[in-house]
C-alpha positions in Angstrom: -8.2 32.4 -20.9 -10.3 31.3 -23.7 -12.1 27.9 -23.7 -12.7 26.8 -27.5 -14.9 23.5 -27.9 -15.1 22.5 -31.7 -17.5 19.0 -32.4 -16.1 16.7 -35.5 -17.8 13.8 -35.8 -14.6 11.9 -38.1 -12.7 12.3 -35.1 -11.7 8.3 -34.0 -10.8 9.6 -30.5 -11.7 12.8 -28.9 -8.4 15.4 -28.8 -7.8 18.0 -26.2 -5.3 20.5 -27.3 -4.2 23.4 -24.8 -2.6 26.6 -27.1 -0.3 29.0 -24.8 2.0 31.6 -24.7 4.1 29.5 -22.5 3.7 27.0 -20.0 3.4 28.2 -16.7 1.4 26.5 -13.0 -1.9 27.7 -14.2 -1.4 25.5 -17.9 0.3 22.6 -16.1 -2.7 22.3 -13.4 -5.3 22.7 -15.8 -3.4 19.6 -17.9 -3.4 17.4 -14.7 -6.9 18.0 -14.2 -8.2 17.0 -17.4 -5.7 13.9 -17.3 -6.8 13.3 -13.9 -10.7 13.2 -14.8 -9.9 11.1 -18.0 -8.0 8.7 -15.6 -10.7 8.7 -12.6 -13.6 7.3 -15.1 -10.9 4.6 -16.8 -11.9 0.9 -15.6 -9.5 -1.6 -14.6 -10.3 -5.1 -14.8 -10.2 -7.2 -11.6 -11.1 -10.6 -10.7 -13.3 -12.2 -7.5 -13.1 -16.2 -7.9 -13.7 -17.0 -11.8 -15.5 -13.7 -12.4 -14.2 -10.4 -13.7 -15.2 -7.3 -12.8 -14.7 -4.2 -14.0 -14.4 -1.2 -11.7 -13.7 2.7 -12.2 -10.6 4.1 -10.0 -13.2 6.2 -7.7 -14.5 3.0 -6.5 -11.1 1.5 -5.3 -10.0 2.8 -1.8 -6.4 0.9 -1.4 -4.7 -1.5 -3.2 -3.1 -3.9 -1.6 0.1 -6.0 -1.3 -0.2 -10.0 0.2 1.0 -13.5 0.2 2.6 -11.8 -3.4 -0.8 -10.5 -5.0 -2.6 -7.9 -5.0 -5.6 -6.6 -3.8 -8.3 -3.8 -4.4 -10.4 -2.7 -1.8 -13.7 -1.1 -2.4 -15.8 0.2 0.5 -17.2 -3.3 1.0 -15.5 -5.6 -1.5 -11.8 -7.0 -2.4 -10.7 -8.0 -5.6 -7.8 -9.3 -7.1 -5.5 -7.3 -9.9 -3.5 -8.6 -12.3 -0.8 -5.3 -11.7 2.1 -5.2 -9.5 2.3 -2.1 -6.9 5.1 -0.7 -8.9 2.8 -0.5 -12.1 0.2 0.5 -10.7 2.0 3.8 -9.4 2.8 4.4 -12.9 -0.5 3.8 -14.4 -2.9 5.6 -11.5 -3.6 9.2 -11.1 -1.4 11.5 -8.8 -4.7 11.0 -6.2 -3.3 7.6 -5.5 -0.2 7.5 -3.2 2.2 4.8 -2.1 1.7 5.0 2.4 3.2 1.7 3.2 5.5 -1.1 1.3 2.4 -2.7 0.4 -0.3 -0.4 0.0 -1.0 2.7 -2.2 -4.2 4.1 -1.4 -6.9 6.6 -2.9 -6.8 10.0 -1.2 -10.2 11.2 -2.7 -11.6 8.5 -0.2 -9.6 9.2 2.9 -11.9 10.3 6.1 -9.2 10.5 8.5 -5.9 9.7 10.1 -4.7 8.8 13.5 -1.3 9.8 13.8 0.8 7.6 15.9 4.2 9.4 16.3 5.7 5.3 17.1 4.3 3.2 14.6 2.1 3.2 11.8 -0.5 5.4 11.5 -4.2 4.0 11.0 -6.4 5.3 8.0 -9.8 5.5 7.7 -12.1 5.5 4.5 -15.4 7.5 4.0 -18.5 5.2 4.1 -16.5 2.3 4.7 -15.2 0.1 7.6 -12.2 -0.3 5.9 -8.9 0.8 7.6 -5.2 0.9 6.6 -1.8 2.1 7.6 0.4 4.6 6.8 3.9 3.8 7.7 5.8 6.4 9.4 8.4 7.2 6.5 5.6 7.7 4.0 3.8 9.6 7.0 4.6 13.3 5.8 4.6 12.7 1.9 0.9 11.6 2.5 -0.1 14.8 4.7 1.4 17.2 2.2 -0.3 15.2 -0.5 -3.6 15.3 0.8 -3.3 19.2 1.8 -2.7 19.8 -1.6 -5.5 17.5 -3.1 -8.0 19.5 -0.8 -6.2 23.0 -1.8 -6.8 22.3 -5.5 -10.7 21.7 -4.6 -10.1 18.0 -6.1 -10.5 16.3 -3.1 -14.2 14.7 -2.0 -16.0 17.0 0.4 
C-alpha cells in the first residue's frame, strides 16, 4: 500500500481520498480509523449553569439519560447536552456504545466491569470515580465491542 500526502494551500477543507483496486477489510478499517480520529478531536458544545463549554469526545466517559435531559460525564465533571441519546448514537464514533436505556458510554475510557449474571453490571472508568451500568441485554454487545476495540490497537492502554 502506498501512502501519497500532496499539500495545497487553496484547499478550503482538507480531503482525504483512499484509491483501490476494490474495497476490501483492510480499506474499510483504514476509513474508520481516519473517521474515527477526525471524530475523536471534534468538540461538542455543552452547558454547566449559564456557561458553555466546549469539550472534545475523549474527554466524555458516558452520557447520560435523566429527569428527560441529558448528561455528559467527564472524569470529574457533568454537563448538560443539548442532543437526545438517539442523536447522539448517530453523530458519535463507533467507540461509543449504547449499555443501558439511558446511557451510551465511551469504551476508550472503560477500566473494568463487574459482571453480575442477575442484574446490571457495574462499569468503571480509568482515573475516575465515576461508575455506570450496563444492563444485561446490552451485556454481550458491549464485551464484543470492547474485544474488538482493543484487537484493533484503538483502545487506551
Amino acid at each position: 500500500m502506498k501512502i501519497k500526502i500532496e499539500i495545497d494551500d487553496q484547499l478550503n477543507e482538507d480531503e482525504i481520498t483512499i484509491r483501490c483496486r476494490e474495497l476490501n477489510d483492510q480499506i474499510g478499517q483504514l476509513q474508520r480509523a481516519i473517521r474515527e480520529a477526525g471524530a475523536s478531536s471534534q468538540k461538542f458544545v455543552f452547558q454547566r449553569g449559564e456557561s458553555q463549554y466546549y469539550l472534545s469526545l475523549d474527554e466524555i466517559l458516558f452520557f447520560e439519560a435523566d429527569d428527560h435531559r441529558i448528561y455528559a460525564h467527564t472524569k470529574k465533571e457533568v454537563y448538560e447536552t443539548r442532543y437526545k441519546l438517539y442523536e447522539l448514537e448517530k453523530l458519535l464514533p463507533s467507540y461509543f456504545l449504547r449499555v443501558s436505556k439511558s446511557t451510551v458510554l465511551n469504551m476508550r475510557e472503560v477500566f473494568s466491569i463487574k459482571k453480575n449474571i442477575t442484574s446490571a453490571s457495574m462499569v468503571e472508568f480509568r482515573g475516575s470515580e465515576k461508575k455506570t451500568y450496563v444492563s444485561r441485554s446490552y451485556y454481550k454487545l458491549l464485551e464484543m465491542h470492547m474485544e474488538e476495540l482493543y484487537l484493533r490497537g484503538s483502545g487506551k492502554k
